[in-house]
C-alpha positions as CSV (number, residue, x, y, z in Angstrom):
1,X,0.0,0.0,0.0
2,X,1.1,3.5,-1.1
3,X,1.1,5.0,2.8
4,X,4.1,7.2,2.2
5,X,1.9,9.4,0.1
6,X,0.2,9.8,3.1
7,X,2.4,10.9,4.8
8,X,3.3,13.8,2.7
9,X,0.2,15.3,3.4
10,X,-0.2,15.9,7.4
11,X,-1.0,19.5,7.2
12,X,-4.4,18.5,5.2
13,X,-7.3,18.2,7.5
14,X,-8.8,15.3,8.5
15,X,-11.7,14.6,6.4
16,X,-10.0,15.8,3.3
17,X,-7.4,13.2,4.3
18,X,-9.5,10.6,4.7
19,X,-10.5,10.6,0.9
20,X,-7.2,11.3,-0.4
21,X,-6.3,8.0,1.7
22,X,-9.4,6.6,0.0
23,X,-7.9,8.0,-3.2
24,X,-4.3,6.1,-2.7
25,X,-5.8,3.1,-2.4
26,X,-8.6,2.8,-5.1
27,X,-5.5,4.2,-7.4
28,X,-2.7,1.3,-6.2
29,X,-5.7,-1.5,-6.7
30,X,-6.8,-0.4,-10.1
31,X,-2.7,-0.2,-11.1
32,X,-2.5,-3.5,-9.3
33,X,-4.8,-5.0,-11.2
34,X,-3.5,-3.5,-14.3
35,X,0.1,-5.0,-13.8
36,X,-1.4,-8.6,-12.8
37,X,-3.2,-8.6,-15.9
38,X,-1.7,-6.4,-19.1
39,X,-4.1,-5.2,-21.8
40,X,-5.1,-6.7,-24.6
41,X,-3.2,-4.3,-26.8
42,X,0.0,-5.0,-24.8
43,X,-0.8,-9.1,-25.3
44,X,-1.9,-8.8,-29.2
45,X,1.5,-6.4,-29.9
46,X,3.2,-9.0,-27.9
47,X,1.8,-12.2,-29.6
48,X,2.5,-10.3,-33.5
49,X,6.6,-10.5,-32.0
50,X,6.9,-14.0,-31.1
51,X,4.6,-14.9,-34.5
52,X,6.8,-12.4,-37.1
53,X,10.4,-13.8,-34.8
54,X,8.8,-17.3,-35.9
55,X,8.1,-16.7,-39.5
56,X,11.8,-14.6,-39.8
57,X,13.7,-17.5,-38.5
58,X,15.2,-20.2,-39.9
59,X,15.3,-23.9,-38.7
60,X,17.4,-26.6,-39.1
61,X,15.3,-28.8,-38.3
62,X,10.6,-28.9,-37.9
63,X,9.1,-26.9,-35.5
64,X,7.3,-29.7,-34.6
65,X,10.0,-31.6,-33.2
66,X,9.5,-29.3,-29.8
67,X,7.7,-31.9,-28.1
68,X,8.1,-30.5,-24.7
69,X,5.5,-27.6,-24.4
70,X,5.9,-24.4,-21.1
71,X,4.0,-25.0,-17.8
72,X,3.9,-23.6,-14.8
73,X,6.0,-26.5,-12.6
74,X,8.8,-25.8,-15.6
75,X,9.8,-23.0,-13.3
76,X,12.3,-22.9,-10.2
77,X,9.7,-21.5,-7.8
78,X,12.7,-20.9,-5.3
79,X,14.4,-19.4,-8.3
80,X,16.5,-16.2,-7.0
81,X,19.4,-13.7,-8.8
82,X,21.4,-12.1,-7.2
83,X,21.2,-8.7,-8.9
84,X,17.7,-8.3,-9.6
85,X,14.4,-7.9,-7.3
86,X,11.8,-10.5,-7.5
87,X,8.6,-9.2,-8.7
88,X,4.8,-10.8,-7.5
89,X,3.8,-10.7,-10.7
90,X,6.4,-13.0,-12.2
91,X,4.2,-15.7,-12.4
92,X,0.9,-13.7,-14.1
93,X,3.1,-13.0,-16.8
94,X,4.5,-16.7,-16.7
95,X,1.0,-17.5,-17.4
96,X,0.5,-14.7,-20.2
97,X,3.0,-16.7,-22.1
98,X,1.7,-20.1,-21.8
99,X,-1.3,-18.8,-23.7
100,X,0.7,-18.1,-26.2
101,X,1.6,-20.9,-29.3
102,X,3.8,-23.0,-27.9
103,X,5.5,-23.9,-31.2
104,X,6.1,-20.1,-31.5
105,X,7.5,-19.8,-28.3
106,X,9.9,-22.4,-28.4
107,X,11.0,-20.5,-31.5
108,X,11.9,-17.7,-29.7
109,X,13.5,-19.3,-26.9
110,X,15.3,-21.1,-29.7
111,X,16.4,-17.4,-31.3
112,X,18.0,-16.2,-28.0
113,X,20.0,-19.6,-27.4
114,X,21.5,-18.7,-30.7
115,X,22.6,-15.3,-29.4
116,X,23.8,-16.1,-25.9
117,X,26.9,-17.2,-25.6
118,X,27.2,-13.6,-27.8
119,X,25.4,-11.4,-25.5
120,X,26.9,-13.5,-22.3
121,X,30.3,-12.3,-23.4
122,X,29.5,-9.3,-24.1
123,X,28.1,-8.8,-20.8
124,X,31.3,-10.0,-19.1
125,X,33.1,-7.6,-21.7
126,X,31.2,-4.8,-19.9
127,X,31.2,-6.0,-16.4
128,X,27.4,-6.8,-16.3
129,X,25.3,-9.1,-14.8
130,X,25.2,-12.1,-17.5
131,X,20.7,-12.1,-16.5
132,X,20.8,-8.7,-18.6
133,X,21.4,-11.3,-22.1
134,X,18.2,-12.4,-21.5
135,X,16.2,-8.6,-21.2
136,X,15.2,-8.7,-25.1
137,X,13.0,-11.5,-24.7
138,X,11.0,-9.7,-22.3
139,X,11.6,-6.1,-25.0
140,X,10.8,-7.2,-28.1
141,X,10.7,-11.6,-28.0
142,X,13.6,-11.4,-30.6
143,X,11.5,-9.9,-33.4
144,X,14.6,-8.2,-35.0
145,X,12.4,-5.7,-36.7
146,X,10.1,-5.1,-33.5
147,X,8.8,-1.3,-33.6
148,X,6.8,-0.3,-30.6
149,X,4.6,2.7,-30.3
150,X,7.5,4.9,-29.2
151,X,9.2,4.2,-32.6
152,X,11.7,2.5,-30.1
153,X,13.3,-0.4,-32.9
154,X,15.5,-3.7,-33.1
155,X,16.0,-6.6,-30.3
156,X,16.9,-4.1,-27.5
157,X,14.3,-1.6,-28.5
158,X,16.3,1.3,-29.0
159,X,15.5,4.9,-28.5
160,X,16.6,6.8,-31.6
161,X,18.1,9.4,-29.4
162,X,20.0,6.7,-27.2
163,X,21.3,5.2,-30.3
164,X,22.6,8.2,-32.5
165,X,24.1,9.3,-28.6
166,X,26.0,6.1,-28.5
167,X,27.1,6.0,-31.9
168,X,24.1,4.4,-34.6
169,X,23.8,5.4,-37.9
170,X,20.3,5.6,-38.4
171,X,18.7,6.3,-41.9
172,X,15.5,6.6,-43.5
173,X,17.0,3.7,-45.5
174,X,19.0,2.0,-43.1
175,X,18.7,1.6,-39.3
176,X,21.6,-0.1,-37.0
177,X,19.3,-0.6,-34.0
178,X,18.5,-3.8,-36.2
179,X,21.5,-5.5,-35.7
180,X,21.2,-7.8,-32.9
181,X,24.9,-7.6,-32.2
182,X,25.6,-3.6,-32.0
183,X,22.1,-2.7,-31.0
184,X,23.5,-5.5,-27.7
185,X,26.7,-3.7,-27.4
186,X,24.9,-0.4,-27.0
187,X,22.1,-1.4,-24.9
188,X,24.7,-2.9,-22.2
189,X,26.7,0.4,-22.3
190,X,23.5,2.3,-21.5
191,X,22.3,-0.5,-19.2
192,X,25.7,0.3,-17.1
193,X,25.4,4.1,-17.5
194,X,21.6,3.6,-15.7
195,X,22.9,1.4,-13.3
196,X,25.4,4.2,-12.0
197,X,22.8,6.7,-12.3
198,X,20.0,4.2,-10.3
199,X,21.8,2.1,-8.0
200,X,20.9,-1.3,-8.8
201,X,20.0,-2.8,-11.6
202,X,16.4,-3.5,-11.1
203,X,16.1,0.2,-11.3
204,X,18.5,0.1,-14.1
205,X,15.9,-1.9,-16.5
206,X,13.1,-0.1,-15.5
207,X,14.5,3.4,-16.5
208,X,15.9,1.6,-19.4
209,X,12.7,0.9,-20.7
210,X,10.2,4.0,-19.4
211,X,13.3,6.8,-20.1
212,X,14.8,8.9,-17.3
213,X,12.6,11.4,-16.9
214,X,9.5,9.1,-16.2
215,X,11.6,7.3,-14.0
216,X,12.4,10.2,-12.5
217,X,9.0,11.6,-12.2
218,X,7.9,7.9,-10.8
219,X,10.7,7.4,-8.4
220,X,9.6,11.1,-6.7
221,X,6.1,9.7,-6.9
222,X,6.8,6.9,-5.2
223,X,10.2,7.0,-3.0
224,X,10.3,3.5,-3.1
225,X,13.0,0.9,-4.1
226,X,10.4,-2.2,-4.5
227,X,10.0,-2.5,-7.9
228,X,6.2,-3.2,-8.1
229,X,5.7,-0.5,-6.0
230,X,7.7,1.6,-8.4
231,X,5.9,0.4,-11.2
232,X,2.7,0.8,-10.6
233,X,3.9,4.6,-11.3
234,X,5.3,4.7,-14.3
235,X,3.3,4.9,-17.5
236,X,1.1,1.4,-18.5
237,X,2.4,0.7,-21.4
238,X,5.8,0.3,-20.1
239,X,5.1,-1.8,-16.7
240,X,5.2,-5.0,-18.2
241,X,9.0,-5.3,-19.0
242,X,10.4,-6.2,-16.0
243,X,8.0,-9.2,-14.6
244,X,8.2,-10.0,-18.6
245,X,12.0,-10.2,-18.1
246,X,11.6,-12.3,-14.9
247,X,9.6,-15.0,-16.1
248,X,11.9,-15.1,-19.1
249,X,14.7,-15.3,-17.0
250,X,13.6,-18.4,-15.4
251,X,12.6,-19.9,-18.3
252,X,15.9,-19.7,-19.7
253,X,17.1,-20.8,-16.5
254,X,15.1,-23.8,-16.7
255,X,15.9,-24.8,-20.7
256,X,19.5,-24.5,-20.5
257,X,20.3,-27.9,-19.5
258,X,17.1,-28.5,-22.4
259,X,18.6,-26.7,-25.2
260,X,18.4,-30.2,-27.0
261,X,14.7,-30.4,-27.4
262,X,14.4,-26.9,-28.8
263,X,14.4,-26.9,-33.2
264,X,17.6,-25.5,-34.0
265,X,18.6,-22.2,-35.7
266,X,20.4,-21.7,-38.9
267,X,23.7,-20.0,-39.3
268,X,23.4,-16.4,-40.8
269,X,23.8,-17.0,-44.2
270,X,27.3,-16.8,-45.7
271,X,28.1,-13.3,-47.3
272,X,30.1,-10.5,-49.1
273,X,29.8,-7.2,-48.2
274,X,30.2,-4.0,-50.9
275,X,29.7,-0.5,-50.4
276,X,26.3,1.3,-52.6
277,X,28.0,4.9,-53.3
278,X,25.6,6.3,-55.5
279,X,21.7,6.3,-55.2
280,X,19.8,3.4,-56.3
281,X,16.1,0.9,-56.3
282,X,16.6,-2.2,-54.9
283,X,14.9,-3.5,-57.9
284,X,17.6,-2.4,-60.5
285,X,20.0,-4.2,-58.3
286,X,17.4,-7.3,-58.4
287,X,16.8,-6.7,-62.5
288,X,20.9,-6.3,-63.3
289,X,23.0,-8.5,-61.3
290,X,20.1,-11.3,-61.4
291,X,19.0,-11.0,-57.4
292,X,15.3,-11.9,-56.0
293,X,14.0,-9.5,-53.5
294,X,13.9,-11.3,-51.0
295,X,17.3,-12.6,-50.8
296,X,18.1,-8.9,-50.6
297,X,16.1,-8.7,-48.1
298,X,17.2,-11.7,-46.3
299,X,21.1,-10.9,-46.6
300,X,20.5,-6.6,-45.8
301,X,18.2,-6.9,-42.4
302,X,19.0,-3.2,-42.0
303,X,18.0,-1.8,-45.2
304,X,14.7,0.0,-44.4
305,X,13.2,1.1,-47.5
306,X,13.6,0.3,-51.5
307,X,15.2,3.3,-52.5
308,X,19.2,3.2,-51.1
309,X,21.5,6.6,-50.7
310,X,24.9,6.3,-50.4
311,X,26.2,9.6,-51.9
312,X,26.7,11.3,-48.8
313,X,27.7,7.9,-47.1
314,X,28.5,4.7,-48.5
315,X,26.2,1.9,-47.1
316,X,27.2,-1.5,-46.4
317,X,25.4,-3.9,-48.6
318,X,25.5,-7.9,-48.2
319,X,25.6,-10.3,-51.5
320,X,25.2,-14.2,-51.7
321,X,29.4,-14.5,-52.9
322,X,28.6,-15.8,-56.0
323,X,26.9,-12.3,-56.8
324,X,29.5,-10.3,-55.7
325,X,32.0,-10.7,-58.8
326,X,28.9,-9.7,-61.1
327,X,28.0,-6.6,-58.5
328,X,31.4,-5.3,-58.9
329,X,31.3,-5.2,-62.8
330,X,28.1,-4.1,-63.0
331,X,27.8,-1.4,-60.1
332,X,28.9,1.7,-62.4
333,X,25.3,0.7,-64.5
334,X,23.1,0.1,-61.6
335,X,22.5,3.3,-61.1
336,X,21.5,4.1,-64.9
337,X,19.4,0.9,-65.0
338,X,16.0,2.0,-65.9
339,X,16.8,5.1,-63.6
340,X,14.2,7.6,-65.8
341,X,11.5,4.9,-64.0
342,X,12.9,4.6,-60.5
343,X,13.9,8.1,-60.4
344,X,12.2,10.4,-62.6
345,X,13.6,13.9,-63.1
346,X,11.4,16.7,-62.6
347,X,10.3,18.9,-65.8
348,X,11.9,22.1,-65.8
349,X,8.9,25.3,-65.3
350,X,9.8,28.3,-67.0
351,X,9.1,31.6,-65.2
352,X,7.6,34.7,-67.4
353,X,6.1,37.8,-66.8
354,X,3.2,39.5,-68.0
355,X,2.9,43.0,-69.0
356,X,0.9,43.8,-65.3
357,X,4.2,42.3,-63.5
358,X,2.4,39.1,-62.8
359,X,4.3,35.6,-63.1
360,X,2.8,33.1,-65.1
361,X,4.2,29.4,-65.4
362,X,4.9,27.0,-68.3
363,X,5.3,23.6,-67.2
364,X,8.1,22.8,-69.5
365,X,9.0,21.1,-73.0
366,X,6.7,18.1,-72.5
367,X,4.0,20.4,-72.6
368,X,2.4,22.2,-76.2
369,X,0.7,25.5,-75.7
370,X,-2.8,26.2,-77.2
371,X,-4.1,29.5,-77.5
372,X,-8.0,30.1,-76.7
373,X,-9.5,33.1,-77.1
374,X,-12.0,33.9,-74.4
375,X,-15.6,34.6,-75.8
376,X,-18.3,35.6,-74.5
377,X,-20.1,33.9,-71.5
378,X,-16.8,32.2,-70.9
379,X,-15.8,31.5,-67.5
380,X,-12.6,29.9,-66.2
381,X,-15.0,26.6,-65.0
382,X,-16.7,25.9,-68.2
383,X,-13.1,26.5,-69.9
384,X,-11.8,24.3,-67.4
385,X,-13.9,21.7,-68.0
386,X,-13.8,22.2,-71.5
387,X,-9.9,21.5,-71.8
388,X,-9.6,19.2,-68.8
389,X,-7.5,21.2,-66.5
390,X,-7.7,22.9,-63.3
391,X,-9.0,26.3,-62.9
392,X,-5.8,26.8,-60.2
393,X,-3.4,25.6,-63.6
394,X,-5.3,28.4,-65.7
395,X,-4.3,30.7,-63.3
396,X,-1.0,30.2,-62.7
397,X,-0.2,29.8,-66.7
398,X,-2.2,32.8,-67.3
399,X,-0.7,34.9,-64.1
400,X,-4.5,35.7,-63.0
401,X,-5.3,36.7,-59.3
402,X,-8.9,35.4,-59.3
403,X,-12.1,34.1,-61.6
404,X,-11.9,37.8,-63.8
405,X,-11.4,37.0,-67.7
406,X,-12.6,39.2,-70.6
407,X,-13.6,38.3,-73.9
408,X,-11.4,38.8,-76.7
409,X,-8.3,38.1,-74.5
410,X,-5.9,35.0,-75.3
411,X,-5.5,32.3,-72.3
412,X,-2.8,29.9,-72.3
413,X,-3.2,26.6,-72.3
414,X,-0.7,23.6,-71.7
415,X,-1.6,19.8,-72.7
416,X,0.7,16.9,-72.8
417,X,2.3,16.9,-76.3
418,X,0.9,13.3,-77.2
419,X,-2.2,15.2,-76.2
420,X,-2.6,18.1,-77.2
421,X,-4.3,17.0,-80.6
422,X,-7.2,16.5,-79.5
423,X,-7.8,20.1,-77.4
424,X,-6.2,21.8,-80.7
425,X,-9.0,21.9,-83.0
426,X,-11.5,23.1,-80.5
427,X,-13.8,26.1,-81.4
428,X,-12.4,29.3,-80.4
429,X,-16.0,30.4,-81.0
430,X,-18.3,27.6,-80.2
431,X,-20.5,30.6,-78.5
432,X,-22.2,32.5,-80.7
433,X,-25.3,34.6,-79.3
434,X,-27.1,34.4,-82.3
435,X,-26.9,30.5,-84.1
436,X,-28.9,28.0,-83.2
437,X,-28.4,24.4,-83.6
438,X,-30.8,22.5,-85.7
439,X,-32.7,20.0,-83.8
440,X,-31.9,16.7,-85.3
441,X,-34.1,14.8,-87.4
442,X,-35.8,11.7,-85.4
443,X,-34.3,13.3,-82.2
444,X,-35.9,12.4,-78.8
445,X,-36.5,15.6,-76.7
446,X,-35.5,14.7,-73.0
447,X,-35.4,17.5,-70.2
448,X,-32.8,17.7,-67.7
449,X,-32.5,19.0,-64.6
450,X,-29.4,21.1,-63.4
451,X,-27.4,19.6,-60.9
452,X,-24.7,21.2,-58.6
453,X,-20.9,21.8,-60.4
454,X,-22.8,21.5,-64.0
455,X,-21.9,23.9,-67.1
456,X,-23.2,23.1,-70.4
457,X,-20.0,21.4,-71.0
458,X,-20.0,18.5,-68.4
459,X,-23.6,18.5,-69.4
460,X,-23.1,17.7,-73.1
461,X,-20.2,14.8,-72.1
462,X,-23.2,12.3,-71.2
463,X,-24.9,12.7,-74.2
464,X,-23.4,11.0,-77.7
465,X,-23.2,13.7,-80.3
466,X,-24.4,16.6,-78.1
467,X,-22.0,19.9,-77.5
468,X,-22.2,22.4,-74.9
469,X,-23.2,25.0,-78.0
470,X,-25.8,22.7,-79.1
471,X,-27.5,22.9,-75.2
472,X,-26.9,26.3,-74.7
473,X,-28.5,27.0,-78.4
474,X,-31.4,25.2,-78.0
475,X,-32.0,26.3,-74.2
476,X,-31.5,30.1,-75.7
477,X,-27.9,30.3,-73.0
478,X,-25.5,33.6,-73.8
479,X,-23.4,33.0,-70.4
480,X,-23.0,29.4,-69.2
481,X,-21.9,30.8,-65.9
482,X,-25.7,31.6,-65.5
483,X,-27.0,28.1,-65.1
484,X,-29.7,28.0,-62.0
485,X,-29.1,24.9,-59.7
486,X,-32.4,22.8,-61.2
487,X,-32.9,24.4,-64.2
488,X,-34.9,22.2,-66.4
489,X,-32.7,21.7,-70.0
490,X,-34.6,20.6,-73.5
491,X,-31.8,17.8,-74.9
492,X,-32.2,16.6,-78.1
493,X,-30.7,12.9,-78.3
494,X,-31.1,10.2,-81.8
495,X,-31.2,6.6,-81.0
C-alpha cells in the first residue's frame, strides 16, 4: 500500500485526508490489477513479435520436433538472482506466455540460445550481470524488426536518441538498431550508465525501458526501491517489461540444461559485403545483377526502404558471394538501369512575366501550348472543364489573381504533347449569341434538370453527339456561368 503518500500530506485536514487516503488506495488496486493482468493491446502487440520472430527464423530442423510444451512447474519457484528484485507478478506473466503458441515460443527461446553465448560475453566484456542477455526477450521476443509505439526499434528496443548518442547510424533507409549484435553492445553500455545513475540494476531496467525522466517523475512519486511499487507509477504501457524479463529469465534458466529439445537455428547466411555509393532501387539491383527480393532482403536486415542513398555515405550492402564478382562489374550501370522509371527527373517550369508584372508558369517542353480566345459567356469553370484542366493551372499559366477573364483576351493553355491534338481543333467560337443548332431529325427531346458543379460542357459529355453550343443554343444560354441549380434543359438525343 502507497502510505508514504500519506504521509506527505499531514498538514491536510482530516476529512480531506481521509479521501485522499481513499484515493491512494482505489489508485494502487486499479494499477495492481493493471500489472497482474496487461491489456489486450500489450498481449496482441506481444503475440504479433513472437509470430513475425517465428516466421523470420530459420530452422534446421521442424518446429514440430519441440515436443516438450511451457507449464507452470517448468519453473524454479525458489528461483533467486542475485542482482535483480523478485517481482509478485512474475508468475501472471508466466502464465500470459503459456497462452501463447507454444510452437512459437519455443522458436523464440530457440532465437535467443543462438545469441547467448554472444550477449553472455559481451556482458562479461562490460562488467554486467550475465541475466541482462536475457532482457530482449521480455523487450521485443527477438522480433529483429520489433517497432513499438515509441518508434523504439531492433531486439533491444532502442530509443533513436540513445542510439545516435551512442554511436548508430540511423537512416530513412537504413537503421543499426537492427543489428542484434551492436544494437547489444549499446544497450549494455546504457544499461551500465543507468545502473550508475539508479543504483541497482532492477532500477537500471526499468529506466531503461520508461526513459529517465519518467523514471524520474515515478521514483519522486513513489520513493520506493520495490519495484512493483515503483511500477505501478510509471506509464502502463511500459510496466510489463520487467515481470516479462523475470519470467523469461527463469525460463531460460530452466531450458538451459534442455537446449536439445528446442528446433535448432540456422547459421546467418554466408556473405560479401560492398559499399552502394551512389543512389539506387533495390529493384535495378534485383533486375541487373540477377538477385530476387527477398534474398536482398534476407542478406541486408538493416535496409529500411527500396530506395538506397549512399552519396553522402556509402552503405554497407550484403551479397550471396557468388553475386558479388557480377556486382562489382556491374555497379557503375546500376545506377542508370532504368533510372528515368525509378527516379524520374522533374520537368523544368519556366518563369515569365506579363505586361501587369504578374508571373505566369509553363510547365516545361513536354507540354504544347494552345491558345483560346476567351468569348463571350466564358468563364474559367466551363473553360476548365472544357480542356480538362484545373481552374488553379489556368491561373497560374495565365498569371490571374482570381475568376476575372474578358472576352477577346488570349488564355494559355498547356496539354501533354501526345495530347494536345485533341484540345487543338477546338472552337475558339463555339458561342455564338445568335446561331442555333438545328434540332436533329428523329431526335428524342428529353429535359434535364441542373445539378450542382454542372456547365453546359459537363452537361453535353453524357450525351453521344451533343456539344455544350448545341445545349446552350437550343435552351436560348448567352453565359453558361448563369445556369440556376435545377434548371430544367430541352436535350435533343437520336437513338
Amino acid at each position: 500500500m502507497n502510505l508514504f503518500l500519506y504521509s506527505k500530506y499531514k498538514h491536510i485536514s482530516v476529512n480531506r485526508k481521509s479521501i485522499l487516503y481513499c484515493l491512494i488506495i482505489v489508485f494502487t488496486f486499479i494499477n495492481y490489477i493493471g500489472l497482474a493482468q496487461p491489456d489486450q493491446s500489450f498481449i496482441s502487440w506481444y503475440g504479433e513479435q513472437i509470430e513475425e520472430t517465428k516466421t523470420a527464423t530459420y530452422f534446421t530442423d521442424n518446429l514440430n520436433s519441440a515436443t516438450s510444451s511451457f507449464n507452470l512447474e517448468s519453473l524454479n519457484q525458489d528461483f533467486t538472482s542475485e542482482f535483480f528484485l523478485k517481482s509478485e507478478y512474475t508468475d501472471s506473466y508466466y502464465k500470459i506466455l503459456c497462452n501463447y503458441n507454444q510452437q512459437s515460443l519455443f522458436s523464440v527461446l530457440a532465437k535467443w540460445f543462438s545469441y547467448k553465448d554472444t550477449y553472455e560475453s559481451l556482458c562479461e566484456k562490460h562488467s554486467i550481470p550475465l541475466e541482462l542477455a536475457v532482457l530482449p526477450l521480455a523487450l521485443s521476443a527477438m522480433n529483429i524488426k520489433a517497432v513499438n509505439d515509441d518508434g523504439n526499434t531492433g531486439l533491444w528496443q532502442l530509443h533513436y536518441l540513445i542510439a545516435i548518442k551512442y554511436g548508430l547510424r540511423i537512416e530513412s533507409f537504413y537503421d543499426e538498431r537492427i543489428d542484434p549484435v551492436l544494437s547489444a553492445e549499446i544497450a549494455f553500455k546504457h544499461l551500465k550508465n543507468l545502473y550508475q545513475i539508479t543504483g541497482n540494476w532492477t532500477m537500471a531496467i526499468i529506466s531503461y525501458t520508461t526513459g529517465m525522466p519518467e523514471f524520474r517523475k515515478a521514483k519522486d512519486q513513489c520513493n520506493c526501491n520495490n519495484p512493483d511499487s515503483l511500477l505501478l507509477f510509471i506509464p502502463q504501457k511500459h510496466q510489463y517489461t520487467y515481470p516479462m524479463f523475470m519470467a523469461w529469465l527463469q525460463i531460460t534458466d530452466y531450458y538451459k540444461d534442455y537446449t536439445d529439445i528446442l528446433p535448432q537455428v540456422s547459421a546467418n547466411p554466408i556473405s560479401e559485403t560492398v559499399e552502394i555509393t551512389d543512389r539506387v532501387h533495390i529493384e535495378q539491383i534485383q533486375g541487373l545483377i540477377g538477385i530476387t527480393l527477398n534474398q536482398i532482403r534476407e542478406y541486408n536486415p538493416l535496409i529500411t526502404d527500396a530506395v538506397i542513398d549512399g552519396r553522402k555515405e556509402s552503405v554497407p550492402f550484403n551479397l550471396p558471394p557468388e553475386i558479388t564478382e557480377k556486382y562489382n562489374l556491374l555497379k557503375d550501370s546500376i545506377p542508370k538501369f532504368l533510372d528515368t522509371i525509378y527516379f524520374p527527373k522533374p520537368q523544368s517550369v519556366e518563369i515569365t512575366y506579363t505586361e501587369t508584372g504578374g508571373i505566369a508558369y509553363n510547365p516545361g517542353s513536354n507540354y504544347e501550348r494552345i491558345d483560346y480566345i476567351i468569348c463571350s459567356g466564358d468563364n474559367l469553370g466551363a473553360i476548365a472543364n472544357r480542356f480538362d484542366v484545373n481552374i488553379s493551372e489556368l491561373r497560374d499559366w495565365n498569371a490571374l489573381n482570381g475568376n476575372t477573364i474578358y472576352a477577346g483576351k488570349k488564355l494559355f493553355i498547356y496539354k501533354p504533347v501526345e495530347e494536345a491534338s485533341k484540345y487543338r481543333n477546338i472552337s475558339q467560337n463555339e458561342v455564338k449569341k445568335n446561331e442555333k443548332s438545328p434540332i436533329p431529325e428523329g431526335s428524342i427531346e428529353i429535359v434535364y434538370e441542373v445539378k450542382s458543379g454542372d456547365s453546359p460542357y459537363t452537361i453535353a459529355k453524357n450525351f453521344d453527339g451533343v456539344s455544350d453550343k448545341d445545349i446552350m443554343s437550343w435552351n436560348n444560354i448567352s453565359n453558361p456561368s448563369k445556369l440556376q441549380l435545377g434548371q430544367k434543359l430541352k436535350i435533343y438525343i437520336t437513338e
